[in-house]
N, C-alpha and C positions, 0 to 999 in steps of 0.2 A: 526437480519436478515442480510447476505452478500449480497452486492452486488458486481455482477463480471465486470470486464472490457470490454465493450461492444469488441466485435471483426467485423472487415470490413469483408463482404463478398468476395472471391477471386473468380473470373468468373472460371465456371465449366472448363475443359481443355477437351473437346470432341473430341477425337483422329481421330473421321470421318470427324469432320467441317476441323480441321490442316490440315488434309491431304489435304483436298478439298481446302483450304487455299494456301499449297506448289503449289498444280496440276496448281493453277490458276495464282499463280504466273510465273510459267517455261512458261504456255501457251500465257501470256501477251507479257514474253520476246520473244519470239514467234513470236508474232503480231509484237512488236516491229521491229526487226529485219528483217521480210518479208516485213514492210512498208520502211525500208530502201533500201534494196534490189530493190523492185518496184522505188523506187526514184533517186536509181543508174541507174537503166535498162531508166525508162524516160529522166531523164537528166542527162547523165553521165560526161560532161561538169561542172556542176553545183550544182549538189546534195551533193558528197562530198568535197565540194572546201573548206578552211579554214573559206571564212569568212561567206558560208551558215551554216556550224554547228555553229558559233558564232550566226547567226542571229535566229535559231533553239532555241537554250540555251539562247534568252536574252529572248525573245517571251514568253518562258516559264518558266522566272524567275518570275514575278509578280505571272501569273496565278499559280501557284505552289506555291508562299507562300499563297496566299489564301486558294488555296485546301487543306493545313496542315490546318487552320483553320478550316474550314469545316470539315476535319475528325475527328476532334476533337469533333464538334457537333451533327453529324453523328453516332461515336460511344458512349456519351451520349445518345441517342435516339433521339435526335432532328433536324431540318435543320433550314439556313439557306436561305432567298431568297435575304436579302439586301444587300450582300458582296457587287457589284457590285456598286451600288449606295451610300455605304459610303466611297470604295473607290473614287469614284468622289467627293463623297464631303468633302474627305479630301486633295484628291490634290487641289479644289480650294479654299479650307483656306490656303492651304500653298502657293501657287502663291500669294494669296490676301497678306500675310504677306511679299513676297518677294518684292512687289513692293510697300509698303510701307516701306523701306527698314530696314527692323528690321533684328537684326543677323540669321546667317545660324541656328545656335544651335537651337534658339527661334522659327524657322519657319518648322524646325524638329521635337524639341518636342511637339510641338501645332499639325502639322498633325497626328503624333502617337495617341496624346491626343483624338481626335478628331475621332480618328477610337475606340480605346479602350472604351472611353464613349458612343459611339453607338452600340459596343456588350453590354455593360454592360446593356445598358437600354432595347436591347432585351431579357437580359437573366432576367431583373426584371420582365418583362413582363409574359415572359412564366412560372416563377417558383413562382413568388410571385403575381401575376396577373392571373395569372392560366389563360392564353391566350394560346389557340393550337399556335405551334410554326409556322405554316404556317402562320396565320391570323395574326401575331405580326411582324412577318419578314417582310410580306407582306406592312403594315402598315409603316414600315423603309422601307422598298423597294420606296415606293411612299414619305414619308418626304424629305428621305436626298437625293434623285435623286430632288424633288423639292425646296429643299432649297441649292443645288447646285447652281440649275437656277437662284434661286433669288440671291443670291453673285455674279455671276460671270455675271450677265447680260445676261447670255446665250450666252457670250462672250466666245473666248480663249482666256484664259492670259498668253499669252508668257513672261518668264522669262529674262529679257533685261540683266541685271546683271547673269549670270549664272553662275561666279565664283566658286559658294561653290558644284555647281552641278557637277564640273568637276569630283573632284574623284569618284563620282558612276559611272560617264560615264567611265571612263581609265577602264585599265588593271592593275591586281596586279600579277606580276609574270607571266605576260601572259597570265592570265584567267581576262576577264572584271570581272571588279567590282560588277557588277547584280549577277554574278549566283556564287560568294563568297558567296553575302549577302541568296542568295536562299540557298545554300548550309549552311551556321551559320542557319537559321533558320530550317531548315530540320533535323539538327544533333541538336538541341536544342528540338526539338517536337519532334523527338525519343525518346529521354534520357529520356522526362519528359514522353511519355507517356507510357513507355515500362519499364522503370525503378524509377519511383518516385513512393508516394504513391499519389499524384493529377491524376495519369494517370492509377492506378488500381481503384482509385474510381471512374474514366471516365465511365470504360467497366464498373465495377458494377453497376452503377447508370442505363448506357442504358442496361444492360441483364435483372436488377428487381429495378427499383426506392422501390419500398416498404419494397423487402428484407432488400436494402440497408440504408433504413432510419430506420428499424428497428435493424440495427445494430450500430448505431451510428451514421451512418454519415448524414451530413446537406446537405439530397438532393438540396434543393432552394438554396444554398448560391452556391452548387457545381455549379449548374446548370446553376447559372449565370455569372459564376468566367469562365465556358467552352465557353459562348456565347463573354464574355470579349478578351479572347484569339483568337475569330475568329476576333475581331473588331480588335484589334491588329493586327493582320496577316492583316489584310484591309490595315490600315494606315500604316506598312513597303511597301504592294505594290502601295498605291499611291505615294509613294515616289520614288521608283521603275521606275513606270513610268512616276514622274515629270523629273525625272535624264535621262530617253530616249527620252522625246519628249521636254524637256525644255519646255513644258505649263503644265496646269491644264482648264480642262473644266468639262461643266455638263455629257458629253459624255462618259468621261473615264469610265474605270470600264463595259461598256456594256456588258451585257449577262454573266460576270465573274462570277454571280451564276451558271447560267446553264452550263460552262463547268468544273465547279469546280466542284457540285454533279457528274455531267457524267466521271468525270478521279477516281472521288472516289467510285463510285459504278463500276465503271470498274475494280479499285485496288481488290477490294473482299468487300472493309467494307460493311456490312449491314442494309439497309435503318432501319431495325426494331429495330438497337444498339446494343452495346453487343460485337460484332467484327468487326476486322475489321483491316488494317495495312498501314503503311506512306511507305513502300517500293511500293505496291501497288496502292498505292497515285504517288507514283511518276511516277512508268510506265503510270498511265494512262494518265498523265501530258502529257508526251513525244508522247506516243501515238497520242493523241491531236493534239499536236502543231507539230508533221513529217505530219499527215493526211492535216495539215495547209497548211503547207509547198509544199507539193507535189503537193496541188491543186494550189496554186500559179503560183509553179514553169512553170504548165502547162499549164499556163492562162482558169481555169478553174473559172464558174459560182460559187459565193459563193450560190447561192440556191443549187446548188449538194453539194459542202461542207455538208451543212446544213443536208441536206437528211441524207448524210452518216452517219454522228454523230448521227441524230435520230436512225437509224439503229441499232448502235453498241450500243447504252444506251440500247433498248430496248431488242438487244439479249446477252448483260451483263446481263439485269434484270433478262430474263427467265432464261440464266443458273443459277444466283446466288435465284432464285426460287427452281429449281430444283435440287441445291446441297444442301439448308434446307433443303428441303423435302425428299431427300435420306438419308439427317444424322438423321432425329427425326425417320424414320424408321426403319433404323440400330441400333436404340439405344434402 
């Protein structure tokens, strides 16, 4: 009897979802570009001044390598609710190691460490614990925001020695240091997810986990290897923002879940898995962080802030409803 070589499932190519994909892309940049406009018309002074776009792009350098983590987990089928809180709790190991003066290197690769071992343990959870990913996230959500507290005293640990922080803080060629690093990570989680085979096993996994372990592939190990890569993306943005604010506290990372899902379901990905795109990811990054911005500039309430962003999640959601539900029609 032969046996033949299992084959990965390759996500269906749905020429209605694409299109609806493109459409939603051009409409983003769209948004985009009308919320600049409005930002020019409000403060024209100030909106497009050299070092408001710099403070724009550093703002949404952390938050944007997250939300590459999260789309990552997003289009395996799953979420993430603890980004937020293991980036906190890897900037305050990494302050904790700075002032007990151990090398730059050492206190680098420990907060990376420190975020990658906290995706990983969400992703053992949900694949090999067979814990819904909400209630395991959620579970990280509440440890590492509380064992923040407990290292850091509920202190901020201001980095006294800041030395090694300088070069994240500078300029490289005239662009800061942050949104290179946002940029290497952005052009790295394309390549892998768009062009490797780790990144068609992504979609496959979130369009049919069954097909696809029926084809070979090691849904649970994938599953957890994707949650790894969001914890990763955590720990380069605690680092991110130990290099802008020269501390680490229990605080950092606030709400960095909730506007990470919200730029990624704005991008197009699909809460259900399956699809979904990092170009998309990044407009809604941007999006984000100009809506920020504007409300700042115009000394406006962060409660309206807040409203607003509910808003646009919500009427992101029902379009990206009602363009599933045109494409399974059409087909």
């Amino acid at each position: 009897m032969r046996t033949g070589t299992a084959v990965e499932p390759v996500p269906p190519k749905k020429k209605g979802l694409a299109f609806s994909l493109d459409s939603r892309l051009l409409a983003l940049t769209g948004v985009l570009v009308i919320l600049c406009v409005v930002g020019s018309v409000t403060r024209p002074d100030q909106f497009f001044t050299e070092g408001n776009i710099s403070t724009i792009l550093r703002l949404a350098a952390a938050i944007g390598v997250v939300s590459v983590g999260m789309t990552f987990v997003i289009i395996a089928g799953g979420i993430d609710l603890s980004v937020g809180s293991i980036v906190a709790l890897s900037s305050v190991w990494l302050t904790t190691l700075a002032t007990q003066s151990y090398g730059p290197w050492v206190m680098i690769l420990c907060g990376l460490l420190v975020g990658l071992g906290c995706g990983l343990v969400n992703g053992i959870l949900v694949s090999y614990g067979k814990i819904v990913p909400f209630i395991a996230t959620l579970a990280m959500y509440v440890s590492a925001r509380g064992l923040a507290e407990r290292i850091s005293g509920r202190r901020t640990q201001v980095v006294a020695e800041a030395g090694f922080l300088e070069f994240f803080r500078g300029d490289l060629l005239g662009i800061p240091v942050l949104i290179w690093m946002f940029a290497l990570v952005f052009a790295v989680g394309w390549v892998v997810l768009n062009r490797t085979t780790f990144g068609r096993r992504t979609f496959a996994v979130g369009g049919n986990a069954e097909a696809s372990r029926l084809a070979g592939i090691n849904v649970k190990r994938h599953t957890a290897l994707v949650y790894g890569v969001a914890g990763l993306c955590c720990g380069i943005a605690a680092l991110m923002v130990v290099a802008r604010t020269t501390a680490g506290a229990s605080t950092n990372g606030m709400l960095y879940e909730l506007d990470a899902i919200a730029a990624v379901v704005i991008g197009g990905t699909l809460l259900t898995g399956g699809r979904g795109s990092l170009i998309g990811t990044l407009i809604g990054v941007l999006i984000f962080t100009v809506l920020s911005n504007i409300f700042t500039l115009n000394n406006l309430d962060t409660d309206i802030q807040n409203i607003a962003k509910g808003v646009i999640i919500v009427l992101a959601a029902l379009l990206q409803f009602r363009s599933v539900k045109k494409t399974k029609t059409s087909t």
